[in-house]
C-alpha positions in Angstrom: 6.4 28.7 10.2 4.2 26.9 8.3 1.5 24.6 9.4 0.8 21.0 8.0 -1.4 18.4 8.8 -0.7 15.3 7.7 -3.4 12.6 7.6 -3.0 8.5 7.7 -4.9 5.8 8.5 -3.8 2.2 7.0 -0.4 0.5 7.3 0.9 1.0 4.0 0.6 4.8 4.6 2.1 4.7 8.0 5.4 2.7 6.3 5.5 4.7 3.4 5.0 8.2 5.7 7.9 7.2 8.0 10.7 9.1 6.8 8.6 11.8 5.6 7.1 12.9 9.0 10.5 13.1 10.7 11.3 15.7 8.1 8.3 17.5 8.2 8.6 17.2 12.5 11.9 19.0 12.1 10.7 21.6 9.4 7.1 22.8 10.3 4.6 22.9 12.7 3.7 19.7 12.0 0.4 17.9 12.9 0.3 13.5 12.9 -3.6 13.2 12.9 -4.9 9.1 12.6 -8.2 8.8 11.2 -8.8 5.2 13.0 -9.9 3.4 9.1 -7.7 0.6 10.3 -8.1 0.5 13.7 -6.7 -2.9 14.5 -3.6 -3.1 16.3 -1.7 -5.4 14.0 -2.2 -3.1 10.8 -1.6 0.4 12.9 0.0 0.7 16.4 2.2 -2.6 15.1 4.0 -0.1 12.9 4.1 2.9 14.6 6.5 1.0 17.8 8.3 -1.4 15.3 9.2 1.8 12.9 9.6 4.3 16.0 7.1 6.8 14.2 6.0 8.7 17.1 2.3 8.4 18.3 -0.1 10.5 16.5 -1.3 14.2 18.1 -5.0 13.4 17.0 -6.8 10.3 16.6 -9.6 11.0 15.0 -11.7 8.0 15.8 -13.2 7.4 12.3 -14.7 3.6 12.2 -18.4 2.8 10.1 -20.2 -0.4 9.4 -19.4 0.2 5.8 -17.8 2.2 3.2 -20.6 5.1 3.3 -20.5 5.6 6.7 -16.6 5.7 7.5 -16.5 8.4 4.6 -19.3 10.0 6.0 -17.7 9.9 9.5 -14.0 11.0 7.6 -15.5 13.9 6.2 -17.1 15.0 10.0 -14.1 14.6 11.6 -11.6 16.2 9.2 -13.8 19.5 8.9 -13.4 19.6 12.5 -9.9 19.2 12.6 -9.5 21.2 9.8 -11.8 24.1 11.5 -10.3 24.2 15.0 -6.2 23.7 14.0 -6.1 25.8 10.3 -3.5 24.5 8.8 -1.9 25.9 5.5 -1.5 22.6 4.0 -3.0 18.9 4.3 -0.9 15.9 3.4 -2.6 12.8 2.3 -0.8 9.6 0.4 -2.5 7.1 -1.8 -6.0 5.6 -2.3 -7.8 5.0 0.9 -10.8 6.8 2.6 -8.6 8.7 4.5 -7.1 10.3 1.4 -11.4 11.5 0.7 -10.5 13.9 3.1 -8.7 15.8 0.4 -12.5 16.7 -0.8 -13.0 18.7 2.6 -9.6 20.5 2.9 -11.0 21.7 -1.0 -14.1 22.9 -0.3 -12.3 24.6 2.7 -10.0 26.4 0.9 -6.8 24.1 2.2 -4.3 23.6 0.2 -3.8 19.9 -0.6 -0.3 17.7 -1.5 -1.1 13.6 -2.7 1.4 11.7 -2.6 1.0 8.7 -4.9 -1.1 10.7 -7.2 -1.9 9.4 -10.9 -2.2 5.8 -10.0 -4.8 4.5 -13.0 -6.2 1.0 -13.1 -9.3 2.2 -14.7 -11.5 -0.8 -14.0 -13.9 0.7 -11.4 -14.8 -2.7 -9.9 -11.9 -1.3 -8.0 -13.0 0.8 -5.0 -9.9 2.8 -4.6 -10.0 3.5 -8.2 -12.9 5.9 -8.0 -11.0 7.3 -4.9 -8.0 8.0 -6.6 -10.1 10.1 -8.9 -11.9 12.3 -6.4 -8.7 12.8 -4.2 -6.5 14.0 -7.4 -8.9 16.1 -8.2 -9.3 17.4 -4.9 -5.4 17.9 -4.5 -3.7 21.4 -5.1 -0.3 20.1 -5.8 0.3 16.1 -7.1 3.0 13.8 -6.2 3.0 11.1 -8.8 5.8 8.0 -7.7 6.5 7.8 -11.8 6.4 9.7 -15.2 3.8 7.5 -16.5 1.4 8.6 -13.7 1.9 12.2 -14.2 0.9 11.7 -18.0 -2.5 10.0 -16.5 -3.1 13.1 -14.5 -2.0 15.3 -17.4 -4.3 13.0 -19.6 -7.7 13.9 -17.2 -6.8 17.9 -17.6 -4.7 18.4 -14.9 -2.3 21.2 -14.8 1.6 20.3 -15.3 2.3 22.9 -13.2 0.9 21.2 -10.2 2.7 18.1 -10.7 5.7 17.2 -8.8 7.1 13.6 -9.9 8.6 12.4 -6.9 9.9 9.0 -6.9 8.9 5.8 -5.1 9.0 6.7 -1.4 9.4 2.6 -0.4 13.2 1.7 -1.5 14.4 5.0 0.9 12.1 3.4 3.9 13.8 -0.2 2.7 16.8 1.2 2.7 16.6 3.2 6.5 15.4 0.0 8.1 17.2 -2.9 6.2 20.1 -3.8 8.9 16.7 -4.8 11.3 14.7 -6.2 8.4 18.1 -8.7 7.8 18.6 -9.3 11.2 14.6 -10.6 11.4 14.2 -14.4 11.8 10.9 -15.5 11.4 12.0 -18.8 9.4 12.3 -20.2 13.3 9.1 -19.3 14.0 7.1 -20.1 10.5 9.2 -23.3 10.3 10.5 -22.7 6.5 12.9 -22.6 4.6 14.5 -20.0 2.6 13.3 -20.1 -1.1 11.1 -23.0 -0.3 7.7 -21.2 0.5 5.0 -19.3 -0.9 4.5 -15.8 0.8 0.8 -14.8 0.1 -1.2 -12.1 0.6 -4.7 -10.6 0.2 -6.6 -8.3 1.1 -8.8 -6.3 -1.7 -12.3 -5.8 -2.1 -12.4 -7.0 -5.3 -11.4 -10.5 -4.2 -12.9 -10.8 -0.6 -16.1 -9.3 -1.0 -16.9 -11.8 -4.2 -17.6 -15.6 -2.6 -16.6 -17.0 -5.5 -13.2 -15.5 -6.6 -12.0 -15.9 -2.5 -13.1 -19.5 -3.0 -11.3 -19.7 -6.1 -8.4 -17.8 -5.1 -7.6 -20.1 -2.2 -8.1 -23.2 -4.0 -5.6 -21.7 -6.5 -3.0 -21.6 -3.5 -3.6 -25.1 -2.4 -3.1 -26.5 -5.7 0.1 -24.5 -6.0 1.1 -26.1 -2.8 0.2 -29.6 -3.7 1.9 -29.2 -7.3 5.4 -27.5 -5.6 5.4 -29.7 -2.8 6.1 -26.2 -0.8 3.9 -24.7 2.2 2.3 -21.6 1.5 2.5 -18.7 4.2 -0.3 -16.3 4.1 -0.2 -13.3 6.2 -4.2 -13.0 7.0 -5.7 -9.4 6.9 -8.6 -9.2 9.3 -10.9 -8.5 6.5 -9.8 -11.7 4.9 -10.2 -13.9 7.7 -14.1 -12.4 7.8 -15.3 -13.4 5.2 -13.5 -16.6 4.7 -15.6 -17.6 7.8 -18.6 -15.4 7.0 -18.6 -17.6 3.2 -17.5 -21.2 4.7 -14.0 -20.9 2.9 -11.7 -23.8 4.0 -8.3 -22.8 4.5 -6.8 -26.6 3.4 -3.3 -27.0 3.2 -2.5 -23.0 3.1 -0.9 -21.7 6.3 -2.6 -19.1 7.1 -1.0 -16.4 9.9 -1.8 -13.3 11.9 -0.8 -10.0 10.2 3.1 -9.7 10.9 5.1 -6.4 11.6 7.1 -4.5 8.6 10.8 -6.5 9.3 9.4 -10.2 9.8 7.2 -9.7 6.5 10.2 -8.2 4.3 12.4 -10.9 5.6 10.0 -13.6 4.3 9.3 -11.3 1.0 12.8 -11.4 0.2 13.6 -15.0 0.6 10.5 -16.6 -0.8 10.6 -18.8 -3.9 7.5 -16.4 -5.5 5.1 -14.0 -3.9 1.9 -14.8 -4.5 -0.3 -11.3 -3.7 -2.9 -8.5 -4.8 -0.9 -5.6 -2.6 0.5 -2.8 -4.7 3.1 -2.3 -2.1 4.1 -6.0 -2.7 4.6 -5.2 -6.2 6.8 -2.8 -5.6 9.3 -4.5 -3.0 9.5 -7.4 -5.1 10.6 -5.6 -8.1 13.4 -3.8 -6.2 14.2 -7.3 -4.2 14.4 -9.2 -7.6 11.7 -11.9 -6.3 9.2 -13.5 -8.6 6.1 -12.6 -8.2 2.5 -13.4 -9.3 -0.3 -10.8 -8.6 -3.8 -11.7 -8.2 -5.5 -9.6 -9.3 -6.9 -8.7 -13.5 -5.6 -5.1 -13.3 -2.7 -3.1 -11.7 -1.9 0.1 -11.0 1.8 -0.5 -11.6 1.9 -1.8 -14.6 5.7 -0.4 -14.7 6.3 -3.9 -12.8 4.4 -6.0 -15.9 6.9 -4.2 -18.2 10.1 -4.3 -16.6 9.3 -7.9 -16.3 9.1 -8.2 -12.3 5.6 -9.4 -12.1 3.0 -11.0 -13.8 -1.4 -10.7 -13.6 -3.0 -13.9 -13.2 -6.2 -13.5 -11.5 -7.6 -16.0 -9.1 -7.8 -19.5 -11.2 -5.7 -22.3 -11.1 -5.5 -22.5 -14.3 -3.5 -18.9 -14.9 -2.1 -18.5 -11.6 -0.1 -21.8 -11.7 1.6 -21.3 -15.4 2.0 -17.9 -13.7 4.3 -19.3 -10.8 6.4 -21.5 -13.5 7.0 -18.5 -15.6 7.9 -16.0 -12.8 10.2 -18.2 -11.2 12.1 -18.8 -14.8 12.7 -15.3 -14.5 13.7 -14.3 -11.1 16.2 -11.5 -10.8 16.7 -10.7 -14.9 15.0 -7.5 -14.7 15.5 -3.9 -14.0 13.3 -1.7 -11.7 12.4 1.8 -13.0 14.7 4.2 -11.7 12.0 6.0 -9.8 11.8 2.9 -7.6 15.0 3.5 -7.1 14.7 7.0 -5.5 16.9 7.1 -1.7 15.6 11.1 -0.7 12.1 10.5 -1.3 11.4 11.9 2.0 13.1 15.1 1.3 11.5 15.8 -1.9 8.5 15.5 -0.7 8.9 18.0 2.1 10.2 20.8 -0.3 7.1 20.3 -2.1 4.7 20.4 1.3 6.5 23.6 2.4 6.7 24.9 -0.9 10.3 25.6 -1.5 10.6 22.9 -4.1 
């Protein structure tokens, strides 16, 4: 039978993974190894008991005052694991430093699966942009969600061959959890209204780590709240709320909330009047939900959401991300997701191409 190792560390990968690693559990000898890279409680173990993924067999303990040394540590502690369990194949998804760990399982011979392979923003302000570069080209075999991502890989030399287009794992995961996600209430709790509330998030480097653009960014959400006479609910990553406080960023009228578990957030996603955010996973979710949406960002790696018409780049100023809201909004619902958002057996696609037998 063979042996797989499959490797996560963040909350998108642990939502996206769900379904796939209860396959693989009842197909393989399969290994759930945590590499710690977000160790806090509300963006791992959060997930794990509200999804009912079962707990990992390793937790690696990765954690690092910066970027160089949690890759550094990543890199120690997967050639270890790698080392002492041997595994024929290592699965990794999407664009964090846990995914670096492809570059080990290479040089050791492993072969590697990426799920969410091909992903190009090519602005390489972007940290997981340069990531995305070293773990496709660490991989063995490449899982792109679309078409258009394959042709990126194809693009940088990559081998057809290798390239498996999978679908979108997150409508089958939407899908598996939706009668919870519509039985979730947290309009009691947040004290709103459907369709008469911003839902915000943001997290990325690009915009937290810059004084300037957070400053900007969340004097852009206050003057969206002033001008729609509508709170806005932010769900508050932990890296946010540091270095709001670390840069003397004033929340003002913004309502800004603890991290929130997978069926409270979906809930609020689906109901808002526009979702305000620089996740990619948001991007996604909205497009299948038909909710307007405004990302904050100056580049995307979906850029199939721009086209279809779901969601609109706006950057951090007032002065864009407002006409952004008026135009979204105009549109809400008129478009079509790509069909590989659309995919329901994600999960056992993907598996077929772990064990092989695809």
């Amino acid at each position: 039978m063979p042996k797989v190792i499959t490797l996560l560390g963040t909350r998108p990968e642990i939502i996206r993974l769900s379904r796939v690693i209860e396959v693989l559990d009842e197909t393989c000898d399969h290994l759930l190894a945590h590499t710690g890279q977000n160790y806090d409680d509300r963006l791992s173990g959060m997930f794990f008991r509200e999804l009912g993924v079962r707990e990992p067999d390793v937790f690696m303990g990765v954690r690092g005052t910066g970027f160089a040394d949690q890759i550094g540590q990543m890199l120690a502690h997967a050639e270890k694991l790698f080392s002492a369990e041997k595994p024929d194949t290592v699965l990794i998804l999407g664009d964090t430093n846990t995914g670096i760990a492809a570059f080990v399982a290479k040089r050791m011979g492993i072969r590697v699966c990426h799920m969410e392979a091909g992903n190009r923003c090519y602005d390489d302000r972007v940290p997981e942009e340069v990531n995305r570069r070293v773990i496709d080209h660490s991989s063995s075999v490449l899982m792109p969600y679309t078409y258009r991502s394959a042709e990126n890989l194809v693009r940088e030399g990559i081998g057809r061959e290798r390239i498996f287009v999978t679908g979108n794992p997150i409508k089958e995961v939407l899908d598996f959890y939706g009668p919870q996600i519509d039985a979730a209430d947290p309009f009691t709790a947040f004290d709103v209204l459907p369709d008469e509330y911003f839902l915000v998030t943001a997290h990325r480097a690009e915009t937290t780590d810059d004084p300037a653009r957070l400053a900007s960014l969340v004097e852009s959400l206050n003057s969206a709240v002033e001008q729609y006479g509508m709170p806005a609910l932010a769900s508050l990553h932990p890296r946010t709320a540091d270095k709001m406080q670390q840069f003397g960023v004033a929340e003002g009228a913004v309502r800004f909330v603890p991290p929130m578990g997978l069926f409270d957030f979906v809930r609020l996603e689906k109901e808002a009047f526009c979702v305000l955010s620089d996740s990619g996973t948001v991007q996604e979710e909205c497009c299948i939900f038909g909710v307007p949406t405004v990302t904050m960002r100056d580049v995307t790696e979906r850029p199939e959401t721009i086209e279809c018409g779901s969601n609109i780049l706006a950057g951090v100023e007032a002065e864009r991300i407002l006409p952004a809201i008026d135009v979204a909004v105009r549109s809400a619902g008129t478009w079509t997701p790509p069909a590989e958002y659309l995919a329901r057996n994600v999960s056992d696609i993907v598996s077929r191409i772990v064990l092989g037998i695809a």
